[in-house]
C-alpha positions as CSV (number, residue, x, y, z in Angstrom):
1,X,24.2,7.4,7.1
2,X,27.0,4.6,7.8
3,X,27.5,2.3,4.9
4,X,27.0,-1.1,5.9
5,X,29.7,-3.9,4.9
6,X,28.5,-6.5,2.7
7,X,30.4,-9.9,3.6
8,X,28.3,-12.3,1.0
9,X,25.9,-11.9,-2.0
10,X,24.3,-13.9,-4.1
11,X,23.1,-12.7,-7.2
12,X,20.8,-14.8,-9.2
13,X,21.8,-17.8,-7.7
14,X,19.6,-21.7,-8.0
15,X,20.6,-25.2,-7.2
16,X,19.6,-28.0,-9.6
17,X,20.3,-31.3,-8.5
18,X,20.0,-34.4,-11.5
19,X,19.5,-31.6,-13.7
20,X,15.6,-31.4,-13.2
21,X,15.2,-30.6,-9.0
22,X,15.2,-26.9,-8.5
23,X,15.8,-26.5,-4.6
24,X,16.8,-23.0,-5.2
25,X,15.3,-20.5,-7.8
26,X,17.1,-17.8,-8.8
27,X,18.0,-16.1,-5.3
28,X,19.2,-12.6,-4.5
29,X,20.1,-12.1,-1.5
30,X,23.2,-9.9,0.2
31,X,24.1,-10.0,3.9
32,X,26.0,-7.8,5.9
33,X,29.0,-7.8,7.8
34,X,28.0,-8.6,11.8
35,X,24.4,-9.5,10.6
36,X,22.7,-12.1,12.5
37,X,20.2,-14.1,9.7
38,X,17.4,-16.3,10.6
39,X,16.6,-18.3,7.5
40,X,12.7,-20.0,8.2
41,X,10.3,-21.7,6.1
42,X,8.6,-25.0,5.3
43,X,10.0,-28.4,5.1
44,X,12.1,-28.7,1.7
45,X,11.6,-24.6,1.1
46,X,15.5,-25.3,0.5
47,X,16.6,-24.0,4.0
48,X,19.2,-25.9,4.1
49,X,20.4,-26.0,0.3
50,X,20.6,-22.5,0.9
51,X,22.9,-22.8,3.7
52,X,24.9,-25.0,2.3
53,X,25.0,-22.5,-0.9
54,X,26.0,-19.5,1.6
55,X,28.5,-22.0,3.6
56,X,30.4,-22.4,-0.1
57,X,29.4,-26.5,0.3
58,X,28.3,-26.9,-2.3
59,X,28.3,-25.4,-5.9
60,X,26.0,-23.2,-6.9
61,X,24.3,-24.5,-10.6
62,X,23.8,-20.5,-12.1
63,X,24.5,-17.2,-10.9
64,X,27.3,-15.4,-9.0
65,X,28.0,-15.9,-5.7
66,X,30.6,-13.6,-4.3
67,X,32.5,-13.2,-0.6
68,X,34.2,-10.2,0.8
69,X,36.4,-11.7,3.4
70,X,39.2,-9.8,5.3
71,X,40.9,-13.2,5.6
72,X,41.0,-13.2,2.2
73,X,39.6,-17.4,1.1
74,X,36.7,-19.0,2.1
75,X,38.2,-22.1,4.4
76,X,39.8,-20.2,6.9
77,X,37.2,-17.4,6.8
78,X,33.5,-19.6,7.0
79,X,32.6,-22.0,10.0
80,X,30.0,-24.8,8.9
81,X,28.1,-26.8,11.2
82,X,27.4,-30.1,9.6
83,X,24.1,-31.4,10.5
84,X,25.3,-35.5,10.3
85,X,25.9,-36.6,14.2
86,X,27.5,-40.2,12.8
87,X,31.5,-40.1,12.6
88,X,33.6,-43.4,11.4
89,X,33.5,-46.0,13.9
90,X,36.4,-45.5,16.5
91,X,37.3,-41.7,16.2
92,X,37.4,-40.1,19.8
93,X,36.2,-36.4,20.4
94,X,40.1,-35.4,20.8
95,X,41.3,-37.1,17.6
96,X,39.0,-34.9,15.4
97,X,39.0,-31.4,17.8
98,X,42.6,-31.8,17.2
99,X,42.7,-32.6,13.9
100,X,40.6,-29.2,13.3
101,X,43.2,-27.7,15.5
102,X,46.1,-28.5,13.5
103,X,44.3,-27.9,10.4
104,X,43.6,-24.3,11.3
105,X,47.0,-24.1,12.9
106,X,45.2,-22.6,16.4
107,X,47.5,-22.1,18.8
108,X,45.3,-20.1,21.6
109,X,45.1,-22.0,24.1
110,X,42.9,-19.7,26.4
111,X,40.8,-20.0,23.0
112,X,40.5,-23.2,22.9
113,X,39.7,-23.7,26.4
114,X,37.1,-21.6,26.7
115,X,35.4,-23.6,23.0
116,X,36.3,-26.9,25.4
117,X,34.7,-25.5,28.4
118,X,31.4,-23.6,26.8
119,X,30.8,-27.3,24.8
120,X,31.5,-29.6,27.7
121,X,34.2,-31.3,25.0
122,X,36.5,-31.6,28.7
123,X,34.2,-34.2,29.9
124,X,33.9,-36.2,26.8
125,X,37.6,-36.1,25.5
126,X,38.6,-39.7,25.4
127,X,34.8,-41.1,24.6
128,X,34.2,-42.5,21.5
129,X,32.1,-40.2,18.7
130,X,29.2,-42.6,18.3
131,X,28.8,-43.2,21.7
132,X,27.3,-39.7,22.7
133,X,24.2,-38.7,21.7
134,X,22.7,-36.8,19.0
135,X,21.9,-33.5,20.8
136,X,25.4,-33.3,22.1
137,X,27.0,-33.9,18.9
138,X,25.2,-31.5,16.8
139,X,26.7,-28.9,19.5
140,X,30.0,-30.6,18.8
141,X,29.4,-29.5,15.2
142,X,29.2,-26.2,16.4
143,X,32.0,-26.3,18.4
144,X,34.4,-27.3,15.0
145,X,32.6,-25.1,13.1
146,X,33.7,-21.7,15.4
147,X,37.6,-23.1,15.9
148,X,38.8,-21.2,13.6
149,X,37.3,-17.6,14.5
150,X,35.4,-17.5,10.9
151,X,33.8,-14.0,9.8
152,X,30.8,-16.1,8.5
153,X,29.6,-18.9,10.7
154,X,26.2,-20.9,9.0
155,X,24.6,-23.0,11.7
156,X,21.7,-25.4,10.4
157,X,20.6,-26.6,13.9
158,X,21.1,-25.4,17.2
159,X,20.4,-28.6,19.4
160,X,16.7,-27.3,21.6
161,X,16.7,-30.8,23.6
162,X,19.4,-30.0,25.3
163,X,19.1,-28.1,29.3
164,X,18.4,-24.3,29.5
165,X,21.3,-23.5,31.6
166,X,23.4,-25.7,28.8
167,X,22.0,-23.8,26.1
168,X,22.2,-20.2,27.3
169,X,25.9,-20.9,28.3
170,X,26.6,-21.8,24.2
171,X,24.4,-19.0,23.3
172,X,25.6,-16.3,25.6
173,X,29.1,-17.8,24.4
174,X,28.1,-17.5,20.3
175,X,26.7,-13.9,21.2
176,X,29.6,-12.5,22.7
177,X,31.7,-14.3,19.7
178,X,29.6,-12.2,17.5
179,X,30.0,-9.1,19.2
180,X,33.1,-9.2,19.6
181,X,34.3,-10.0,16.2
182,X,31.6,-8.7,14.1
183,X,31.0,-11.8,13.1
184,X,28.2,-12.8,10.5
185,X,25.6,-15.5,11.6
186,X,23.0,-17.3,9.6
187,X,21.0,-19.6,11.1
188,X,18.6,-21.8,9.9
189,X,15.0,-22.2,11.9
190,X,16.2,-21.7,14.9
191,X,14.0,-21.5,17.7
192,X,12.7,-18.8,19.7
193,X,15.9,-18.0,22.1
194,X,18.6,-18.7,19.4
195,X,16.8,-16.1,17.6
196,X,16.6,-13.8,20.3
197,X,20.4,-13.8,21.0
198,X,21.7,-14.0,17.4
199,X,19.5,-12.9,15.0
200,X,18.2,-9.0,13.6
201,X,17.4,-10.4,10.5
202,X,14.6,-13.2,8.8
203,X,14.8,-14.7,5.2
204,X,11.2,-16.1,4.5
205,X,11.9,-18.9,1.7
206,X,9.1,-20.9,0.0
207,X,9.9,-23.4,-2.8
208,X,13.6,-22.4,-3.4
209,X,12.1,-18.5,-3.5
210,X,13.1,-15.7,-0.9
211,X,9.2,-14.6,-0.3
212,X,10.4,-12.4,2.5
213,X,13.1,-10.2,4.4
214,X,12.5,-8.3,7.3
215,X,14.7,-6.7,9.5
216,X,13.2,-6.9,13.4
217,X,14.1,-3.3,13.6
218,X,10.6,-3.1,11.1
219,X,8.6,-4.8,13.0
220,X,6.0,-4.2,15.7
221,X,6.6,-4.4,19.0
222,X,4.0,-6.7,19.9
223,X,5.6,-9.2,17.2
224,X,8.4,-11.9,18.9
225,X,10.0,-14.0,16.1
226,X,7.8,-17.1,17.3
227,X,4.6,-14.9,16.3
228,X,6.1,-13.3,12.9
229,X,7.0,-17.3,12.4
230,X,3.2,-18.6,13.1
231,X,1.9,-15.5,10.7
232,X,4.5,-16.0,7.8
233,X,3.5,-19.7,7.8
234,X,-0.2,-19.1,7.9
235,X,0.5,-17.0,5.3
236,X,2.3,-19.3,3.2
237,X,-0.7,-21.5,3.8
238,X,-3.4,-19.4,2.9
239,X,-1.4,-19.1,-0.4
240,X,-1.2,-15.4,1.0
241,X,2.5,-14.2,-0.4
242,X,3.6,-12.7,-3.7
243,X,6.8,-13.6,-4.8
244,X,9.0,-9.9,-5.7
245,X,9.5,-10.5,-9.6
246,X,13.5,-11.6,-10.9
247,X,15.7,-8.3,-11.0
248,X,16.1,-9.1,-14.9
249,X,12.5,-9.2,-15.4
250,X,11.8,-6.2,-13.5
251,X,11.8,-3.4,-16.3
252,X,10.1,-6.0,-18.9
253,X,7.2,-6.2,-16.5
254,X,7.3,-2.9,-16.0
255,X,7.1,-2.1,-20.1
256,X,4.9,-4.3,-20.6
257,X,2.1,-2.3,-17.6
258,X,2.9,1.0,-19.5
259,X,1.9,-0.6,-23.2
260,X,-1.1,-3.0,-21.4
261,X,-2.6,0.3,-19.3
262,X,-2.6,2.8,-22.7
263,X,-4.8,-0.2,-23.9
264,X,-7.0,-0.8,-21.4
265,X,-7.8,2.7,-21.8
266,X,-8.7,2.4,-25.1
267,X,-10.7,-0.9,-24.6
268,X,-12.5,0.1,-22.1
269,X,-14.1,3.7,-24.2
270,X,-14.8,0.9,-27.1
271,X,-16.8,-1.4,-24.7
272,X,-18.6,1.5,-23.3
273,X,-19.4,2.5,-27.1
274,X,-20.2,-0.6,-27.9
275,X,-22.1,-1.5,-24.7
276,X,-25.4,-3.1,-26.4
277,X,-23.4,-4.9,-29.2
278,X,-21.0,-6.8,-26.7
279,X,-22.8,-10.3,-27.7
280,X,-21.7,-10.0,-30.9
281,X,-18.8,-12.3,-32.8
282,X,-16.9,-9.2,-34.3
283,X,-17.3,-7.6,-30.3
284,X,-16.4,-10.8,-29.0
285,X,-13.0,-11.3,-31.1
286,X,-11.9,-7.8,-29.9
287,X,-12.4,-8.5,-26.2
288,X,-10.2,-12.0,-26.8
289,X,-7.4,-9.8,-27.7
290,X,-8.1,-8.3,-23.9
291,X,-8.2,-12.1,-23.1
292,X,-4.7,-13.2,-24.7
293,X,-3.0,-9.5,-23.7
294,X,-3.7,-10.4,-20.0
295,X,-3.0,-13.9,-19.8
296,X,0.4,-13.2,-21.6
297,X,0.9,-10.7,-18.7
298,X,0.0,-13.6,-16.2
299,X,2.3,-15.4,-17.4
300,X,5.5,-12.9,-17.7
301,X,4.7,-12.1,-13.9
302,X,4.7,-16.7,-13.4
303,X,8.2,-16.6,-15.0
304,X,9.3,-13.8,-12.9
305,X,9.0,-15.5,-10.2
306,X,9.5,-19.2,-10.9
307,X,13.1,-20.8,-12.0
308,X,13.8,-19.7,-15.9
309,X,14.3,-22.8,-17.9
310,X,14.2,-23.0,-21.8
311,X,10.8,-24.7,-21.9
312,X,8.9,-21.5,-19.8
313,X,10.7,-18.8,-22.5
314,X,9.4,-21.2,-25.2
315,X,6.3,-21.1,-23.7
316,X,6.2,-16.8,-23.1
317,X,7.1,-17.2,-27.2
318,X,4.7,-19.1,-28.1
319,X,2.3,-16.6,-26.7
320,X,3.3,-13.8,-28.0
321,X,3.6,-15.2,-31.3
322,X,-0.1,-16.4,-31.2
323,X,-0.9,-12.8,-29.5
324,X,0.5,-10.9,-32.9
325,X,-1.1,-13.5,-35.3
326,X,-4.7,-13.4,-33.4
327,X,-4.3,-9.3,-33.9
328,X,-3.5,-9.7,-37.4
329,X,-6.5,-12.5,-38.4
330,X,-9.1,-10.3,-36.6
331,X,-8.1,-7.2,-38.5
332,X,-8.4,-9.2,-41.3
333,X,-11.4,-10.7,-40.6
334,X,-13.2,-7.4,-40.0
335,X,-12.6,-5.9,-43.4
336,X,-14.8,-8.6,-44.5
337,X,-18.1,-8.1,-42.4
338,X,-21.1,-6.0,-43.8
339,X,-20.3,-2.4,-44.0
340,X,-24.2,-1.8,-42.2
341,X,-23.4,-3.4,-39.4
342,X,-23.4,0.0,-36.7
343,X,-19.8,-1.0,-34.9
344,X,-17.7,-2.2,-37.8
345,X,-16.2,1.6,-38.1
346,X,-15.5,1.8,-34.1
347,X,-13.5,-1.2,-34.2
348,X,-11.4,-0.2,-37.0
349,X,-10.9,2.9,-34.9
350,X,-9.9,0.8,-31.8
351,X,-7.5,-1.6,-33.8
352,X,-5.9,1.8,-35.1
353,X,-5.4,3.5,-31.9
354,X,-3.9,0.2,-30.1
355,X,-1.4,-0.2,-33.3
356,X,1.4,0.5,-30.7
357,X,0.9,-2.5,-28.7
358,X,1.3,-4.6,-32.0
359,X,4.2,-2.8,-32.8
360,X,5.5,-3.4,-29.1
361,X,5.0,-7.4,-29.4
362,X,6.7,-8.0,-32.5
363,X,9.8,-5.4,-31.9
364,X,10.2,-5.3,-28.5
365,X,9.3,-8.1,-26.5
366,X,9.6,-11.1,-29.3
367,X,13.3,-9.6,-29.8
368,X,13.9,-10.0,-26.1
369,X,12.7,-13.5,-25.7
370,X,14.0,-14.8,-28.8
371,X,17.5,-13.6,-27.7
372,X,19.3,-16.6,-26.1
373,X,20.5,-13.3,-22.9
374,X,17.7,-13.9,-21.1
375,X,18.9,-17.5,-20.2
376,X,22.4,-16.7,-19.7
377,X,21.2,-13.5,-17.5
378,X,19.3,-15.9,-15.3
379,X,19.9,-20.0,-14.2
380,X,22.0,-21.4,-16.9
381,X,25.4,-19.5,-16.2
382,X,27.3,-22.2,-14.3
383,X,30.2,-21.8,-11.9
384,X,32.4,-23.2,-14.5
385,X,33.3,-19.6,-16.0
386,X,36.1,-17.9,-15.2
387,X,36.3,-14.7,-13.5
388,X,36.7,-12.6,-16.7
389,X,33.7,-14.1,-18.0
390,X,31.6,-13.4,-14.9
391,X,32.9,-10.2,-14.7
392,X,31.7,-9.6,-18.6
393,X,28.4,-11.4,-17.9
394,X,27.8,-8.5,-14.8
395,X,28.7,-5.9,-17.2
396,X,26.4,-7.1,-19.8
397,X,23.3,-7.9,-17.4
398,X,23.7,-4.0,-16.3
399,X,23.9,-2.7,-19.7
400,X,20.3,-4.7,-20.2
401,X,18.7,-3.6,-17.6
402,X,19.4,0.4,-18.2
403,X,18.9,-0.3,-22.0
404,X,15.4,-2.1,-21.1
405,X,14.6,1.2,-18.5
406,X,15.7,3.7,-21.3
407,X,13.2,2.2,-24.0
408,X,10.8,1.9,-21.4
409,X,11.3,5.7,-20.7
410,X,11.3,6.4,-24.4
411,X,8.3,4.7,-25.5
412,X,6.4,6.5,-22.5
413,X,7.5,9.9,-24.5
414,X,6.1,8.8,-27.5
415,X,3.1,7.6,-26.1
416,X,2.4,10.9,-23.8
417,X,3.4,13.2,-27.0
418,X,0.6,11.0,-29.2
419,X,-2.5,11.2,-26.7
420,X,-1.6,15.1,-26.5
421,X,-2.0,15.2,-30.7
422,X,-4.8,13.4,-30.1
């Protein structure tokens, strides 16, 4: 199987704006070399912040975001379309197409007269900027933005008020563009027949999360891109989708099921024993440790998939420290009850055989969240570093992730060898 060519990543990537807006949470995403993305969802999902992310327009506020250009820097090798149709008063369409011209140095002219001729710029060379209208100059964008023969182009609107025989002329034009050049598109919402021409691929976001990515090659047959649109935003609706939990948090989550299932299992044969007592306080303060072990789970899989911020780990902290001290209390507590009472022995039992979990809170899972890592790992690296530093924080996020997998893997051992001695 052909190895595809990956022209962009991003890698743990959000967007903060006045240090409290989070427009995009913690994104990873890679695209491929001749790829055509559609990138849909609802108004301020950060469509568009995420454009302007992948377009290198703006900075992003954590993570790595990394190009793979054969051109070798970002302006020559990504085309832009911006989405503002107002220009300086007095500029004429053939001031700025030549000022793009000379500052890409194109010399082509067949080139350039075919980007004159697919845009209708001929007809409209000496008129003034602000005196065409909107539609037309968003295609004018487009037009500036594909000058240069970039290996990435980003379009965030592809004008649908314009004629059909118009548009399919720019379309057909951007398809053959593609084709021939292997260039990279993404798109954001665009319609049904930009889609059609341009696109193979569709990056679902909601609230500055990627919810979804489909390749059309995946779907259905009966499914066009305008029903897989309807469905995805009914689903969005409905409250439907799960958001895929952070890379980083994977093997936590992960840990955590292994240590939360060998309890339930034991929880479960101490309700059964205990069936007719289950009204009782002692009972009761057993199945609150149940209680606080599967909200704390609730909320790792929240933080997973939300932005990670200082206050949320404080907050994952905070329960697991009052986790641990509610195990500790209701051990204590149940040395003092009366020895008659019939279940006093079977919870001692229980508390015995679920030892591991405590041990797990307090010397696994504390120890990770009490670590500054998980931060730097996540939203609050800033583009400021340098590329040693990046490189080093790469390094050091895979060296987590494999030492998180390998005490996962270990403490599964242990756990298997201990039911068989028991």
């Amino acid at each position: 199987m052909e190895q595809k060519d990956w022209i962009v990543t991003l890698e743990n990537v959000s967007k903060v704006f006045n240090k409290k807006i989070w427009a995009i949470k913690k994104v990873n995403l890679k695209i491929f070399r001749g790829e055509g993305v559609s990138v849909i969802g609802p108004n301020q999902s950060g469509k568009s912040v995420l454009g302007r992310l992948i377009a290198s327009q703006i900075k992003n506020t954590g993570g790595i975001l990394e190009y793979n250009f054969n051109q070798g820097n970002a302006l020559s090798s990504i085309g832009f379309q911006f989405r503002q149709t107002t220009w300086p008063d007095g500029f004429k369409i053939k001031e700025i197409f030549n000022l793009y011209k000379e500052i890409f140095n194109i010399n082509d002219k067949e080139w350039l007269d075919e980007i004159m001729f697919t845009f209708d710029i001929t007809s409209r060379w000496n008129k003034v900027l602000n005196s065409c209208n909107t539609s037309w100059l968003q295609l004018f964008s487009i037009a500036l933005a594909i000058i240069h023969k970039p290996e990435l182009v980003v379009l965030d609107e592809v004008s649908s008020t314009i004629g059909i025989d118009f548009k399919v002329r720019i379309l057909n034009f951007l398809k053959k563009y593609k084709e021939n050049n292997n260039a990279t598109f993404v798109i954001i919402s665009p319609d049904d027949s930009t889609f059609h021409y341009l696109c193979n691929r569709v990056v679902v976001l909601d609230t500055g999360l990627i919810i979804s990515d489909d390749y059309t090659d995946d779907w259905d047959k009966n499914i066009n891109f305008e029903t897989y649109s309807l469905q995805v935003m009914e689903a969005i609706v409905n409250k439907e989708v799960q958001v895929k939990p952070d890379p980083i948090f994977k093997p936590i989550i992960q840990n955590y099921e292994v240590h939360y299932n060998l309890f339930k299992e034991q929880y479960n044969k101490f309700l059964e024993i205990n069936q007719e007592y289950e009204n009782e306080p002692e009972i009761v303060e057993v199945k609150n440790i149940n209680y606080y072990i599967n909200e704390l789970y609730n909320q790792l899989i929240a933080v997973s998939t939300t932005a990670l911020n200082k206050k949320s780990i404080e907050s994952l902290k905070g329960m697991i420290h009052q986790l641990i001290t509610y195990m500790k209390k209701t051990k204590k507590a149940i040395w003092k009850i009366d020895s008659d009472l019939p279940y006093k022995k079977s919870i001692f039992i229980f508390l015995d055989k679920v030892v591991f979990f405590f041990f797990y809170l307090e010397n696994t899972l504390m120890k990770i969240f009490k670590s500054n890592n998980i931060l730097n790992y996540a939203s609050e690296k800033t583009t400021s570093m340098t590329e040693k530093e990046i490189s080093k924080l790469v390094l050091l996020k895979k060296k987590y992730i494999q030492e998180e997998i390998r005490l996962m893997k270990q403490e599964n051992r242990i756990m298997k060898r201990l039911e068989k001695m028991k």
